[in-house]
C-alpha positions as a Markdown table, in Angstrom:
| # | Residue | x | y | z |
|---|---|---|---|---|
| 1 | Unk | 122.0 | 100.7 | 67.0 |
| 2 | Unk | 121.5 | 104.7 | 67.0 |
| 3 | Unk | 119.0 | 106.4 | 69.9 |
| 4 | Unk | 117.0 | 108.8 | 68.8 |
| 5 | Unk | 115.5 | 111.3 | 71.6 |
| 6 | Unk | 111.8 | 110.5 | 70.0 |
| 7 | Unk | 112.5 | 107.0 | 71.2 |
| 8 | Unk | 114.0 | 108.1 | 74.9 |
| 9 | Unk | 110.5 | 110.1 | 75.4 |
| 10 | Unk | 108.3 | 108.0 | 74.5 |
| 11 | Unk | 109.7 | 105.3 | 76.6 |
| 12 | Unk | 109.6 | 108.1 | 79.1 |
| 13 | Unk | 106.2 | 108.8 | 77.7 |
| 14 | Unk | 104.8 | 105.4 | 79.7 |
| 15 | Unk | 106.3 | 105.9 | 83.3 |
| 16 | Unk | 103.7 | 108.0 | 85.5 |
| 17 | Unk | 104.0 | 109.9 | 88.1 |
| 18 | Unk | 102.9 | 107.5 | 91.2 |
| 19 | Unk | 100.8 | 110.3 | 93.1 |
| 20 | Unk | 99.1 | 112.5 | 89.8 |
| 21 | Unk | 98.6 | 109.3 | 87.5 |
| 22 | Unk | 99.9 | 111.0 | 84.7 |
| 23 | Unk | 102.6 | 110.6 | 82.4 |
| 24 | Unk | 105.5 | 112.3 | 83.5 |
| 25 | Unk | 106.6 | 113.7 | 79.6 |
| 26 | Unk | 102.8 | 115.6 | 80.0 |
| 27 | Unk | 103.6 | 117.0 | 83.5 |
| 28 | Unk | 106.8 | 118.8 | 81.8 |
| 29 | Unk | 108.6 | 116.8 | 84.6 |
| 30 | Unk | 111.5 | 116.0 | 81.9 |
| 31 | Unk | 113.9 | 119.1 | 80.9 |
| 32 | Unk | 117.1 | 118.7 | 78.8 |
| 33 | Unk | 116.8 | 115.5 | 77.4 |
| 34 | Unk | 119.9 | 114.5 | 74.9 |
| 35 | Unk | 121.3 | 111.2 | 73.6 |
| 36 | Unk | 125.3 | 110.9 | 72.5 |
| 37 | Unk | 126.5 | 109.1 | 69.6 |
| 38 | Unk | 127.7 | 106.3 | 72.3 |
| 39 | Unk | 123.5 | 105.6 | 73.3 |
| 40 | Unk | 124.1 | 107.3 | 76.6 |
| 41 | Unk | 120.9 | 109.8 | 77.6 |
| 42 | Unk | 121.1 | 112.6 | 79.6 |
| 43 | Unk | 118.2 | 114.7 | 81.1 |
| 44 | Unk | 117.0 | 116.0 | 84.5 |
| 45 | Unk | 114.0 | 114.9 | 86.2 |
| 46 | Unk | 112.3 | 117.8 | 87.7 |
| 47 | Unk | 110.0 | 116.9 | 91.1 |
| 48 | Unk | 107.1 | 118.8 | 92.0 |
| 49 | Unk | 108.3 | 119.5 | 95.2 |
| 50 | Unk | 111.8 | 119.0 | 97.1 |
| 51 | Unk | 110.6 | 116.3 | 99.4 |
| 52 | Unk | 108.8 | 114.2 | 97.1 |
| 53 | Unk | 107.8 | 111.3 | 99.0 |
| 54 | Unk | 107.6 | 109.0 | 95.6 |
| 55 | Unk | 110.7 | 110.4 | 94.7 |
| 56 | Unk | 112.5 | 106.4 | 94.7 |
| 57 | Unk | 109.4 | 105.1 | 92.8 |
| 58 | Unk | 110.4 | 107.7 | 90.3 |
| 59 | Unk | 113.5 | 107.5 | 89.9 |
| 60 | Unk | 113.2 | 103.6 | 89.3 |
| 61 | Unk | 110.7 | 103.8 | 87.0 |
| 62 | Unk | 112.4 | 106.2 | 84.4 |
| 63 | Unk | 115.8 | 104.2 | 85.2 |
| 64 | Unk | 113.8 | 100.8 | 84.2 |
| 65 | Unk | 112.3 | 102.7 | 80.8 |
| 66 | Unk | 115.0 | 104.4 | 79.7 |
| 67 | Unk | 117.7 | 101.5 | 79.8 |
| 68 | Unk | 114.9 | 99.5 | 78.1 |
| 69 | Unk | 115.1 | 101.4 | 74.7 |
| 70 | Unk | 117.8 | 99.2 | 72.5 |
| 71 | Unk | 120.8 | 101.1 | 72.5 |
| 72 | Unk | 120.9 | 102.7 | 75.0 |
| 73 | Unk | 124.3 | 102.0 | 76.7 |
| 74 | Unk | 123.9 | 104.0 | 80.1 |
| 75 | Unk | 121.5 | 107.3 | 81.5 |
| 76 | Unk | 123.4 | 110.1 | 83.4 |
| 77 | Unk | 120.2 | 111.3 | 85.1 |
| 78 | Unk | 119.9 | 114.6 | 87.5 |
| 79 | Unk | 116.8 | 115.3 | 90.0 |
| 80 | Unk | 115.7 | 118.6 | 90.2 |
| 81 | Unk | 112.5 | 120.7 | 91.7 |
| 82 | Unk | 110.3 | 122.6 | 89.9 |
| 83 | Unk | 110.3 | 126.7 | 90.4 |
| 84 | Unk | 107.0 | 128.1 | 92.0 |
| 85 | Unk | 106.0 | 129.0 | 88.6 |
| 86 | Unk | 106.6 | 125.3 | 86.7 |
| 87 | Unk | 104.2 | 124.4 | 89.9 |
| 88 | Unk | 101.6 | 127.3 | 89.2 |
| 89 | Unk | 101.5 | 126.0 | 85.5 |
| 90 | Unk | 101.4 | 122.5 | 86.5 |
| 91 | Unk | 98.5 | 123.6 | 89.1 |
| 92 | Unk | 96.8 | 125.3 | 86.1 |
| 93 | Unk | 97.3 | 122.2 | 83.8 |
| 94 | Unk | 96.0 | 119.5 | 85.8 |
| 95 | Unk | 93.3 | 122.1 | 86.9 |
| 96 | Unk | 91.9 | 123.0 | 84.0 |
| 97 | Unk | 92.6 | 126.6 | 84.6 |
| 98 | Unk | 93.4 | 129.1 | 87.1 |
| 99 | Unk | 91.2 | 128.7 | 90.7 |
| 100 | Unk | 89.6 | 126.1 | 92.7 |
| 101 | Unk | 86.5 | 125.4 | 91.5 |
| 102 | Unk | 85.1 | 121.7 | 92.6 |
| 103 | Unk | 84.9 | 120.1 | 89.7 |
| 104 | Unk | 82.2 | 117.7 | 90.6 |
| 105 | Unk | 79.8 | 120.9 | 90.8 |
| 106 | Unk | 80.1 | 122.0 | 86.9 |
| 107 | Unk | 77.3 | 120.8 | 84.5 |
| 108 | Unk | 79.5 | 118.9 | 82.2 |
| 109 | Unk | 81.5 | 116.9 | 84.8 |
| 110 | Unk | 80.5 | 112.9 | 84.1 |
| 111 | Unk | 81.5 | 111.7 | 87.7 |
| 112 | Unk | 79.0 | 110.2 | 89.6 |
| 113 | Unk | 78.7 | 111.0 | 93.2 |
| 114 | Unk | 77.3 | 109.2 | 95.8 |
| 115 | Unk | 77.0 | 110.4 | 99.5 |
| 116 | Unk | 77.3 | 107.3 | 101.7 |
| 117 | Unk | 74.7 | 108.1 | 104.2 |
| 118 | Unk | 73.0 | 106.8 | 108.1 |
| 119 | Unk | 70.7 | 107.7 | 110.4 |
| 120 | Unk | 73.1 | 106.3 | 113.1 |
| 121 | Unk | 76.4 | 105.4 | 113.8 |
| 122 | Unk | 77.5 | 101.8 | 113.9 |
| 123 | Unk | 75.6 | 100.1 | 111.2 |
| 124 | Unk | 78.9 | 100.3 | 109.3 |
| 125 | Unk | 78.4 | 103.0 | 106.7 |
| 126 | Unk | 82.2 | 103.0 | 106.6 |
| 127 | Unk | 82.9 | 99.5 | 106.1 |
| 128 | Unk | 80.2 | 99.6 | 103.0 |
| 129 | Unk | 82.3 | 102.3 | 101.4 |
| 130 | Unk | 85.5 | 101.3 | 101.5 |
| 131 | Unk | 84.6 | 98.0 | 100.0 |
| 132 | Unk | 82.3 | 99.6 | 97.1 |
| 133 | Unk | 85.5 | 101.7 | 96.2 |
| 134 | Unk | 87.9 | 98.6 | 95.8 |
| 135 | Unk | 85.1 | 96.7 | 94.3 |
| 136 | Unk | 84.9 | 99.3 | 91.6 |
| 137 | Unk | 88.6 | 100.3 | 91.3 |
| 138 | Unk | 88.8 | 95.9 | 90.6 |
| 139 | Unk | 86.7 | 96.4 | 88.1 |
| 140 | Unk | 88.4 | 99.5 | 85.8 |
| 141 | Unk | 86.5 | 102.2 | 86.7 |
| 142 | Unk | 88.5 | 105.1 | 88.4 |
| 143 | Unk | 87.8 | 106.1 | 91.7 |
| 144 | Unk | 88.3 | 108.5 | 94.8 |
| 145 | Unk | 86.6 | 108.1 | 98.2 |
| 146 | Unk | 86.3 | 111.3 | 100.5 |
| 147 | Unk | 86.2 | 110.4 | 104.1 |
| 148 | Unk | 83.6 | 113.0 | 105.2 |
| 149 | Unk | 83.4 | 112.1 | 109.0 |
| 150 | Unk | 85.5 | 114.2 | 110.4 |
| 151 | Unk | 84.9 | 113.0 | 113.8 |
| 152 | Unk | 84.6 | 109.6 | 113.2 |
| 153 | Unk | 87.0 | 109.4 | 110.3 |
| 154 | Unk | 88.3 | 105.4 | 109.9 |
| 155 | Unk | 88.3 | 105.0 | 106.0 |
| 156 | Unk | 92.2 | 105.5 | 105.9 |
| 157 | Unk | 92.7 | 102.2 | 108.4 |
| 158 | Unk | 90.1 | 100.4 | 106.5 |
| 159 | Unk | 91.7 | 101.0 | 102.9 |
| 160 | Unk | 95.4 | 100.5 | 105.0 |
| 161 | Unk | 96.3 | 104.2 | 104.2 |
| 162 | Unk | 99.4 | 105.4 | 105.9 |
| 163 | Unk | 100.9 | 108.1 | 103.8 |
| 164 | Unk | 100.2 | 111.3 | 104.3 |
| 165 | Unk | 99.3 | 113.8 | 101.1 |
| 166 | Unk | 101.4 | 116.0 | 99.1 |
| 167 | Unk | 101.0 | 119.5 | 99.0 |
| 168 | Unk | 102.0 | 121.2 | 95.5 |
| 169 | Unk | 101.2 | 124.6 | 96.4 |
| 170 | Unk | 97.6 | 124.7 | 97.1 |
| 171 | Unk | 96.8 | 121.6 | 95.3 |
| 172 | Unk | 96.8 | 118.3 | 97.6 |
| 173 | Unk | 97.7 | 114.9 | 95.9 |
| 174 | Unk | 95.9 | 112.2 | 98.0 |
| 175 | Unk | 97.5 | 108.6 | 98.6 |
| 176 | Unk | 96.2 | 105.9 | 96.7 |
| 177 | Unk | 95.5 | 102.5 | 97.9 |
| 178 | Unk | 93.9 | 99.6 | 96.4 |
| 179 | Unk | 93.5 | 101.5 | 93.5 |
| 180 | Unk | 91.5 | 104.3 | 95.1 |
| 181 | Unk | 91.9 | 107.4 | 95.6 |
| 182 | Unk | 91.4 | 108.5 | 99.5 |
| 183 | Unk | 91.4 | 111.5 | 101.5 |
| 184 | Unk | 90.4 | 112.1 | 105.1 |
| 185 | Unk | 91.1 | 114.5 | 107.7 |
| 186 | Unk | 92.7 | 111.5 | 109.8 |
| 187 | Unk | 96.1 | 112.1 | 107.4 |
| 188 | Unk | 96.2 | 115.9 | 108.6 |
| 189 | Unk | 96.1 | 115.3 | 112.9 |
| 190 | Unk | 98.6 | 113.7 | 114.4 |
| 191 | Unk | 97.8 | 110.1 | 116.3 |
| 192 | Unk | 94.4 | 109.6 | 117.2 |
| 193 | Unk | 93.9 | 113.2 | 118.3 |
| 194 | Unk | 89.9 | 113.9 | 117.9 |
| 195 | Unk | 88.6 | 117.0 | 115.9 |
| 196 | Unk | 86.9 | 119.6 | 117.9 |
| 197 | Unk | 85.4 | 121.8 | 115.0 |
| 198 | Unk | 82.3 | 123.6 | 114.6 |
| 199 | Unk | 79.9 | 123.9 | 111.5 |
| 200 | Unk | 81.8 | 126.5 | 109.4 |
| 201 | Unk | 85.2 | 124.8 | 109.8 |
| 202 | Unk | 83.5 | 121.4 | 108.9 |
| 203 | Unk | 82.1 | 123.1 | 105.5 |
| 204 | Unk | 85.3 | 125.2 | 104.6 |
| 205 | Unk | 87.2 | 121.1 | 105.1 |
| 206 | Unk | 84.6 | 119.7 | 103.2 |
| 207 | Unk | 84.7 | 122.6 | 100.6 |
| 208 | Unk | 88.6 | 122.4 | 100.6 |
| 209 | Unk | 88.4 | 118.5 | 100.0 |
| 210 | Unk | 86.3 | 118.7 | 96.8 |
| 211 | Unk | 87.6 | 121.7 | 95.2 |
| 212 | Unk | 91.9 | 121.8 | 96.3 |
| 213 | Unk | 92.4 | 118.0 | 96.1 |
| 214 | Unk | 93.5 | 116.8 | 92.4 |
| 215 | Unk | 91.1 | 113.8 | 91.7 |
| 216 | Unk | 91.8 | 113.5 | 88.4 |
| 217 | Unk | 89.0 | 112.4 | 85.9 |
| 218 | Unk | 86.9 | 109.7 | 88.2 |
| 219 | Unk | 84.5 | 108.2 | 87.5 |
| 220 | Unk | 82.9 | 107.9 | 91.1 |
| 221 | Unk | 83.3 | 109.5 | 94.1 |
| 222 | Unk | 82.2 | 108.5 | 97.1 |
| 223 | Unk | 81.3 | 110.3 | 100.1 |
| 224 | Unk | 81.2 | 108.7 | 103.7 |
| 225 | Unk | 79.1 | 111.4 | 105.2 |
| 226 | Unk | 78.7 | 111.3 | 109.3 |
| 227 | Unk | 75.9 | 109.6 | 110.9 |
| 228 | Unk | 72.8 | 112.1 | 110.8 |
| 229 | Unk | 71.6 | 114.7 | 109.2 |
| 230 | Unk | 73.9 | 117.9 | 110.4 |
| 231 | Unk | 76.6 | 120.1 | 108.8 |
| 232 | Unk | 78.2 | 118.0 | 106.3 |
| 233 | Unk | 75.2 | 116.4 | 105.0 |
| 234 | Unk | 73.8 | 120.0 | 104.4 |
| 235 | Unk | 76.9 | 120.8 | 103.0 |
| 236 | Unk | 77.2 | 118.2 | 100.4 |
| 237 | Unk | 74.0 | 119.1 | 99.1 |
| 238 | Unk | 75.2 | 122.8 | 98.7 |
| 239 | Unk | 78.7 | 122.0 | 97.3 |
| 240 | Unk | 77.5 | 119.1 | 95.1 |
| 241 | Unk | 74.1 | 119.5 | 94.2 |
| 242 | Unk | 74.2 | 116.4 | 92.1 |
| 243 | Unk | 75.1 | 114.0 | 94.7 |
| 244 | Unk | 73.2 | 111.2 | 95.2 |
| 245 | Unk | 72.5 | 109.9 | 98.3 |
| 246 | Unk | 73.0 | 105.6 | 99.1 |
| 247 | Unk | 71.3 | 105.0 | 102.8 |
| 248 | Unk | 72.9 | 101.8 | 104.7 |
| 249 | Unk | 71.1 | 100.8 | 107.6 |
| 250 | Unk | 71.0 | 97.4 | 109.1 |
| 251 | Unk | 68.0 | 95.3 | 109.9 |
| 252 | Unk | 66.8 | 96.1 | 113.1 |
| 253 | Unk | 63.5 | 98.5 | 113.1 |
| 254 | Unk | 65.0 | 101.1 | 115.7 |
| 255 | Unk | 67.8 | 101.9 | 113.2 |
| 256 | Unk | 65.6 | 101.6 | 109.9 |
| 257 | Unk | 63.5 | 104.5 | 111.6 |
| 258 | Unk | 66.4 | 106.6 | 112.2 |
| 259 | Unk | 67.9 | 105.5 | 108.7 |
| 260 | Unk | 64.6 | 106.5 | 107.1 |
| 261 | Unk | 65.0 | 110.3 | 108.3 |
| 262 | Unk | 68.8 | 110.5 | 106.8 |
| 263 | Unk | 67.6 | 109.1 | 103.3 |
| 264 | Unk | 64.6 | 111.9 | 103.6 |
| 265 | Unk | 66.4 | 115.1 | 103.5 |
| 266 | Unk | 66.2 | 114.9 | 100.1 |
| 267 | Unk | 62.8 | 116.4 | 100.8 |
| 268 | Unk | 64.8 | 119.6 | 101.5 |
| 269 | Unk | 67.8 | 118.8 | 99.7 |
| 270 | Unk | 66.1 | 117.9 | 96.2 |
| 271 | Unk | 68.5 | 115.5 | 96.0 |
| 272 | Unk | 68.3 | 111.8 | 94.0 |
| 273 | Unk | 68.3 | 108.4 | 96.6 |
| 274 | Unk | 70.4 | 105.8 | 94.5 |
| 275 | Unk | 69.3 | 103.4 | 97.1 |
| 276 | Unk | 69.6 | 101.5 | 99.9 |
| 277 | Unk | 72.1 | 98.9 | 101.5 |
| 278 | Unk | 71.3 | 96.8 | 104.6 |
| 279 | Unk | 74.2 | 95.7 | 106.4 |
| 280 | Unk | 74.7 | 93.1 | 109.2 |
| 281 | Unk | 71.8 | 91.1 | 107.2 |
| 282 | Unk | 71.6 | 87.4 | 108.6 |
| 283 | Unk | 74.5 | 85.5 | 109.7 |
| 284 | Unk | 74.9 | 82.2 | 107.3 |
| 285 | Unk | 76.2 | 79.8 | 109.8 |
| 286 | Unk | 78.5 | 76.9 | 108.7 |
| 287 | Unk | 75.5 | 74.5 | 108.4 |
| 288 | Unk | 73.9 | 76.6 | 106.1 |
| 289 | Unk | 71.0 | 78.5 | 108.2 |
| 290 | Unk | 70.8 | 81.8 | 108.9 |
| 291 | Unk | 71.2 | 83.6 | 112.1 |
| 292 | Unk | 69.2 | 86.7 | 112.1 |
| 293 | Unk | 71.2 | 88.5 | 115.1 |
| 294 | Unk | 69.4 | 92.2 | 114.2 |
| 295 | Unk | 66.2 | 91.3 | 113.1 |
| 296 | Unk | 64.6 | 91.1 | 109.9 |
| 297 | Unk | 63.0 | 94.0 | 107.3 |
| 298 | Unk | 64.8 | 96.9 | 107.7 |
| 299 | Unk | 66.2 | 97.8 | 104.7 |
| 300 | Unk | 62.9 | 96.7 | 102.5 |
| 301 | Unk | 61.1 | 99.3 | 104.9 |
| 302 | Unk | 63.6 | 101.8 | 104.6 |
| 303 | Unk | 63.7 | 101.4 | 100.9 |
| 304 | Unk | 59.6 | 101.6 | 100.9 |
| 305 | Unk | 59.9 | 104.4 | 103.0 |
| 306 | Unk | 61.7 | 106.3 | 101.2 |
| 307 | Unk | 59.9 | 105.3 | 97.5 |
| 308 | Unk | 56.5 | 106.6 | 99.2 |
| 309 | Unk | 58.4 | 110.2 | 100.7 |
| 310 | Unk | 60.0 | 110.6 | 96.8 |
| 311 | Unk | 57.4 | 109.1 | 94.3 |
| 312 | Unk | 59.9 | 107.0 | 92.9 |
| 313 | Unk | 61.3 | 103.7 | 93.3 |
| 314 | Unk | 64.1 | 103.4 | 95.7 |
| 315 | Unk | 65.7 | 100.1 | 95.5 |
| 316 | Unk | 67.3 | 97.7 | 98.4 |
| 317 | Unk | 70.1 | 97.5 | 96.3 |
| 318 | Unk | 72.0 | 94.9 | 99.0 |
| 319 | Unk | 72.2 | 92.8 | 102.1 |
| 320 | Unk | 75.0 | 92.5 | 103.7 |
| 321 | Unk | 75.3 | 89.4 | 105.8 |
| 322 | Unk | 76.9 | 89.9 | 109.5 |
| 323 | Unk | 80.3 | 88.4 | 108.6 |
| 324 | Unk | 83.3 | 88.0 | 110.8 |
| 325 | Unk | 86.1 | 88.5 | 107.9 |
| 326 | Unk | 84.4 | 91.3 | 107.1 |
| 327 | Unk | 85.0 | 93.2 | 109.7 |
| 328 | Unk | 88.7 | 91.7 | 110.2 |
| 329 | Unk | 89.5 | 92.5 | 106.8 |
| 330 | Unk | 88.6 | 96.2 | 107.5 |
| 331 | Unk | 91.1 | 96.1 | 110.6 |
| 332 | Unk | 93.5 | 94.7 | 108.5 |
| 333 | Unk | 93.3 | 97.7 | 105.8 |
| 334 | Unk | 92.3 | 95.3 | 102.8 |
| 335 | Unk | 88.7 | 95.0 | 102.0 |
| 336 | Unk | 87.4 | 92.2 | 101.9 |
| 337 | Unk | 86.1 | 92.0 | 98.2 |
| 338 | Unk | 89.7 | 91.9 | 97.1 |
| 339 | Unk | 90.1 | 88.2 | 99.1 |
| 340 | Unk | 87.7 | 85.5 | 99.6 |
| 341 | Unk | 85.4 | 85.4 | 96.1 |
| 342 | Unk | 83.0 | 82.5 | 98.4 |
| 343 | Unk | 82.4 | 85.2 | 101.1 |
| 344 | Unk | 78.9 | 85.8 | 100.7 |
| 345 | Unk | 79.2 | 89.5 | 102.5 |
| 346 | Unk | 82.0 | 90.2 | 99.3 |
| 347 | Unk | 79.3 | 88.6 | 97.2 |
| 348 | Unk | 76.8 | 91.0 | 97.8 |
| 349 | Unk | 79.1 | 94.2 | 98.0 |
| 350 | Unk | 80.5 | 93.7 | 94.8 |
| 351 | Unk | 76.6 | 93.7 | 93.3 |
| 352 | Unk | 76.0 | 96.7 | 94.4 |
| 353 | Unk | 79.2 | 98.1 | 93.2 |
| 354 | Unk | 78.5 | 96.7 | 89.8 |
| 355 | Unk | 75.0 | 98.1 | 89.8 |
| 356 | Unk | 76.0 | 101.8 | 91.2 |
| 357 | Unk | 79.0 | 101.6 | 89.0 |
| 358 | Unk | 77.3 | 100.6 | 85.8 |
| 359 | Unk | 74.9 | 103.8 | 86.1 |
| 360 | Unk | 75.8 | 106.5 | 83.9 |
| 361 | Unk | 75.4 | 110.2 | 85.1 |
| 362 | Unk | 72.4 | 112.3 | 84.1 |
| 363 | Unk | 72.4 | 114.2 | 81.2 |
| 364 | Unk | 70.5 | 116.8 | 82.8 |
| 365 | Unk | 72.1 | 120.3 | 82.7 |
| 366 | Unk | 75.3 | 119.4 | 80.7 |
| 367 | Unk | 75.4 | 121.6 | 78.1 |
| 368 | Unk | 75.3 | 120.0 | 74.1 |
| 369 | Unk | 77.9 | 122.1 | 72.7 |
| 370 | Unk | 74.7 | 123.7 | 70.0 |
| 371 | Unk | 74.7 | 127.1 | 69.4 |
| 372 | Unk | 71.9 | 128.6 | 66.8 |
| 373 | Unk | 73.5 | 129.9 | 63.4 |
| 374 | Unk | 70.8 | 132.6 | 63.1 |
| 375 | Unk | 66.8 | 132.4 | 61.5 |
| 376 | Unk | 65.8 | 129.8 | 59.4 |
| 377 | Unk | 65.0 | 130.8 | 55.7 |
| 378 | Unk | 62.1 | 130.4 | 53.7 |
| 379 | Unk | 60.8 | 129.0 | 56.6 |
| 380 | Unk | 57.2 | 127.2 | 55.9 |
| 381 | Unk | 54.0 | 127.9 | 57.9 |
């Protein structure tokens, strides 16, 4: 049986590249490709950059295609690396266009982003997004999570993130795991260093984040902002206007109060409050009954705070209960709604994933595409 070269690339066509997601025929990653009377192919493989750390991935992947189109009798492949300028067009492709404008910002973009906000720290604001972001990435929907703590950052441990990101020029491909997008300024210090930064630098990261990073086309992105009100939160609000905030607080009244002043900067910010998560709800013991180790209430007052400040209705979209594996599963860099379907803490985190997730974004400043083709004639009165 002949080989025909339309065959070869479009069985080349279906092999992606691991970190950009997109076929490696569109990302002009294939250069020279020929096929001999005899079925053997030859072409080089050109790699974004000369240490490729998916380079393996790759090469197994276009070795498993290729010798999987019939008659093919053997592939005589070469790895190269793209010139500075093959990576400035590639920038340019995946971008759009020249520049780093965040993406999220322009009126047409159809992501949906939600800040992941608290008035404290230790109510587990983190823990709530890493396991929306798997719970949507489960369900089909493409998604990127931005660990905005900077001082606090633990996302990558909790989504069992190891891999650092790669730099094609000025354009940073973050690691994926579970299906999610991540980065965090934990992949850029070395160890458990701390970061000792003051507001400016925390806003140029922040800014650098949502504008250098390819995300691709997502359809969320989530936030986890720092416990508070400071910097970053003012930040987000300036970078991504559209942002909508999600407040977790857990049930005791000391942290609802402090929880109901995070969720009202929108009074300032003009921002939307998608709603409100309370984590560490009662612990269902084995017999059944319920162990409220925080208290009671907090998350209906936060979210009846919050409806009064705004005029509309904030919603308690979730409670969490206090659950052992939850936590452990965080540790253990797998979130829990990928495990135990019975848990009732991944029970209740994968309703409120499919409630955010099933919300489409606001039509409100994208443009229609309608220009006006001039006066109308013979217009009536």
């Amino acid at each position: 049986m002949s080989v025909t070269v339309e065959a070869v690339r479009a069985a080349l066509a279906t092999v992606k590249d691991p970190e950009i997601r997109r076929p490696i025929t569109d990302l002009d990653m294939v250069t020279g490709l020929s096929v001999d009377p005899a079925g053997v192919v030859e072409f080089t493989l050109l790699l974004t950059i000369a240490g490729c750390p998916m380079r393996d991935t790759l090469v197994n992947d276009v070795n498993a295609a290729v010798r999987a189109v019939p008659g093919v009798s053997d592939l005589r492949l070469d790895l190269g690396v793209m010139t500075d300028e093959q990576r400035g067009a590639l920038r340019e492709k995946l971008r759009g266009g020249p520049g780093n404008e965040i993406q999220f910002s322009r009126p047409d973009s159809r992501t949906r982003v939600y800040a992941i906000a608290s008035g404290k720290g230790g109510v587990g604001k983190s823990t709530v997004t890493v396991n929306l972001a798997a719970a949507m990435a489960a369900s089909g929907l493409s998604v990127g999570v931005l660990d905005a703590d900077v001082y606090g950052f633990s996302v990558p441990r909790m989504l069992g993130v190891s891999a650092r990101p790669t730099r094609v020029g000025d354009m940073i491909l973050p690691p994926v795991a579970h299906r999610v997008k991540v980065i965090s300024v934990g992949m850029f210090v070395d160890g458990n260093v701390p970061v000792v930064w003051r507001g400016p630098m925390l806003h140029r990261a922040l800014q650098q984040f949502l504008a250098d990073v390819y995300w691709g086309d997502l359809d969320v992105l989530l936030l986890d902002l720092p416990p508070g009100t400071g910097d970053i939160a003012i930040s987000t609000a300036q970078l991504v206007p559209t942002a909508e905030i999600l407040v977790v607080t857990t049930p005791q009244a000391a942290a609802a109060e402090v929880a109901e002043r995070a969720g009202a900067i929108v009074s300032q910010t003009r921002q939307r409050i998608a709603g409100v998560v309370e984590n560490m709800s009662a612990m269902v013991l084995p017999d059944g009954s319920r162990l409220e180790l925080f208290g009671a209430g907090g998350g209906e007052s936060v979210a009846a705070s919050l409806s009064r400040l705004t005029g509309t209705t904030v919603p308690l979209l979730g409670q969490v209960p206090l659950e052992v594996g939850l936590r452990a599963a965080g540790d253990a860099g797998t979130p829990l709604v990928l495990g135990d379907g019975q848990s009732p803490a991944a029970q209740s985190l994968r309703a409120v994933a499919a409630a955010l997730g099933a919300k489409s974004k606001p039509l409100t400043r994208v443009p229609l595409g309608i220009s006006p083709t001039g006066p109308r004639q013979n217009a009536g009165v």
